[in-house]
C-alpha positions in Angstrom: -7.7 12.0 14.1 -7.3 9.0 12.2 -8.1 5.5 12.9 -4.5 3.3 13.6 -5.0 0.2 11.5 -4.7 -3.3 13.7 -1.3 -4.5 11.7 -1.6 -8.2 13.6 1.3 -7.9 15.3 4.5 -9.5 14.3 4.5 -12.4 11.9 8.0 -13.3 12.0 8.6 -12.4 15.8 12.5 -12.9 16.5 14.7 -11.4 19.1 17.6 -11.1 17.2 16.0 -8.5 14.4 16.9 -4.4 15.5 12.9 -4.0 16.7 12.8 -7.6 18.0 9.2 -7.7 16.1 10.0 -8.1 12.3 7.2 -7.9 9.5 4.1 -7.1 10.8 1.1 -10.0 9.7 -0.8 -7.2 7.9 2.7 -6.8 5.5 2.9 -10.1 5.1 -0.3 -11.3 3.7 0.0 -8.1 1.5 2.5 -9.2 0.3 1.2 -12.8 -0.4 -1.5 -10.7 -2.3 0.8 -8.9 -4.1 1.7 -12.4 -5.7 -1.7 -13.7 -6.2 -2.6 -9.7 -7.8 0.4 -9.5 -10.3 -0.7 -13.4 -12.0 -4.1 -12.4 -13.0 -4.0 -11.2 -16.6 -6.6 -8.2 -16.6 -5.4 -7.4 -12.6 -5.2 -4.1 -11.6 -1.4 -2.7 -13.4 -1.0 1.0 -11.6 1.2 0.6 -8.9 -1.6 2.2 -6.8 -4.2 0.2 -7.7 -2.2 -3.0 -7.3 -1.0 -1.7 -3.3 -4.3 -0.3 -2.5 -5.7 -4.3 -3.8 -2.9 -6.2 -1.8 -3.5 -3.8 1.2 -7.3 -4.1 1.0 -7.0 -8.3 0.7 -5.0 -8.1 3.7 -7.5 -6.1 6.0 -9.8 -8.6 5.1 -7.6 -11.1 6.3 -6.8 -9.6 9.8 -10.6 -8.4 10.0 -11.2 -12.5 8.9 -9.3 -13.8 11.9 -10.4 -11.1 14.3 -7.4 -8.5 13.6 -8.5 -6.0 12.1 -11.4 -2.9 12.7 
C-alpha cells in the first residue's frame, strides 16, 4: 500500500473552478521550484531530475509548515 502524500490542500481555493478546489499548495510551490531549478546554470537538465527536485523542494515545504509526512 502506498503512503498518500499530504498535497496541502487547495492553494487557490475558488468556488467557481469545476472541483471548487483548484491547484493544490504542494503543485504550486513545485512549481515555484521549478523556476528557481531551471535558473541555476549546472541545475539538474533531465526532465526527471528537474520534477523529482521541484517535487522534493516542495515536500519540504509542506513538511516545513506542518503539511506534509
Amino acid at each position: 500500500m502506498s503512503e498518500q502524500i499530504n498535497d496541502g490542500g487547495p492553494a487557490f481555493p475558488a468556488p467557481y473552478n469545476n472541483d471548487g478546489v483548484g491547484m493544490s499548495l504542494r503543485d504550486w510551490f513545485a512549481g515555484q521550484a521549478l523556476c528557481g531549478l531551471c535558473m541555476i546554470p549546472n541545475g539538474p537538465r533531465l526532465i526527471p531530475d528537474v520534477v523529482n527536485a521541484a517535487y522534493g523542494i516542495a515536500d519540504a515545504m509542506l513538511k516545513a509548515r506542518g503539511g506534509a509526512k
